[in-house]
C-alpha atoms as a printed R data frame, in Angstrom:
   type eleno elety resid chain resno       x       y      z
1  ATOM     1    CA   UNK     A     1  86.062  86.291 81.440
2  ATOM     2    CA   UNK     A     2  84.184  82.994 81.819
3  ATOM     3    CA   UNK     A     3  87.267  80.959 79.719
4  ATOM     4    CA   UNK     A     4  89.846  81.534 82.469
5  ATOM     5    CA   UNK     A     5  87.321  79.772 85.555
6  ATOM     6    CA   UNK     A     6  86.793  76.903 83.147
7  ATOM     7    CA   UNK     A     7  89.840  76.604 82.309
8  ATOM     8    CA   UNK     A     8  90.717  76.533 85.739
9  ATOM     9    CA   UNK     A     9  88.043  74.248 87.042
10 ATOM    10    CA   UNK     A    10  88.922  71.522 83.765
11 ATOM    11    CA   UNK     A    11  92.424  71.252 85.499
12 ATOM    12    CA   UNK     A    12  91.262  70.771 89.058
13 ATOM    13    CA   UNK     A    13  88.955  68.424 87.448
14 ATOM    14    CA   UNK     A    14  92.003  66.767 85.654
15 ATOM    15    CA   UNK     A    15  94.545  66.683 88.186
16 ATOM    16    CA   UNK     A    16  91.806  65.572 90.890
17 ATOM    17    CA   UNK     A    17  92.762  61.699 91.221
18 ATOM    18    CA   UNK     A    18  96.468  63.200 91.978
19 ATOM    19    CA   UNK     A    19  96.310  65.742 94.760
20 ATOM    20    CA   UNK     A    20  99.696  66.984 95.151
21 ATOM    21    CA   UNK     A    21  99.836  67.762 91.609
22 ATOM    22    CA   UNK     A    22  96.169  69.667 92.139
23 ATOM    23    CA   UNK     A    23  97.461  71.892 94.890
24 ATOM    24    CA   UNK     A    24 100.503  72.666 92.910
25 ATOM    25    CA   UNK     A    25  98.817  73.378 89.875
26 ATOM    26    CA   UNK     A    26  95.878  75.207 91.816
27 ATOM    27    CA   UNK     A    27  99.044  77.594 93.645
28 ATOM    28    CA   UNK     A    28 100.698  77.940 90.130
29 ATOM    29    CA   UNK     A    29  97.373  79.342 88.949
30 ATOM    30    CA   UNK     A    30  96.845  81.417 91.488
31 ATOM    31    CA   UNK     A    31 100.268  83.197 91.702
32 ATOM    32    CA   UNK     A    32 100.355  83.836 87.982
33 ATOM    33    CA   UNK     A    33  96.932  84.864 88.361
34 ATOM    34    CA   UNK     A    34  97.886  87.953 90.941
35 ATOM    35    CA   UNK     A    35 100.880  88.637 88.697
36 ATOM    36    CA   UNK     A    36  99.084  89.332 85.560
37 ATOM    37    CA   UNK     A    37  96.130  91.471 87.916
38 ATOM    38    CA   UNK     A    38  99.461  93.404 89.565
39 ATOM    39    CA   UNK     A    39 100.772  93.991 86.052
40 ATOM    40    CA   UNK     A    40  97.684  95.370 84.127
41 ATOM    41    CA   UNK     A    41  96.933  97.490 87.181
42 ATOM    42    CA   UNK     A    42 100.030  99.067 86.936
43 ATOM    43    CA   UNK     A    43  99.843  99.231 82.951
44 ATOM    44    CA   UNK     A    44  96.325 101.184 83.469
45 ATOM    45    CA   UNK     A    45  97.466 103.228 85.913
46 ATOM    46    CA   UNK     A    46 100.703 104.758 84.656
């Protein structure tokens, strides 16, 4: 579980000198991020 916050933090990090391209990234993250929680909810529910 610690890979995917590193990973996320080494792209902040990367992308920080361009900040549109950080808060795109950062939302791109985070919306595929509560897609894949919504989906293996569902797959360990039913």
């Amino acid at each position: 579980m610690k890979t995917a916050p590193e990973q996320i933090n080494t792209l902040v990090q990367h992308h920080h000198a361009q900040p549109k391209i950080k808060i795109d990234t950062g939302a791109i993250c985070f919306f595929f991020l509560g897609i894949f929680m919504i989906a293996f909810l569902l797959h360990s529910i039913y």
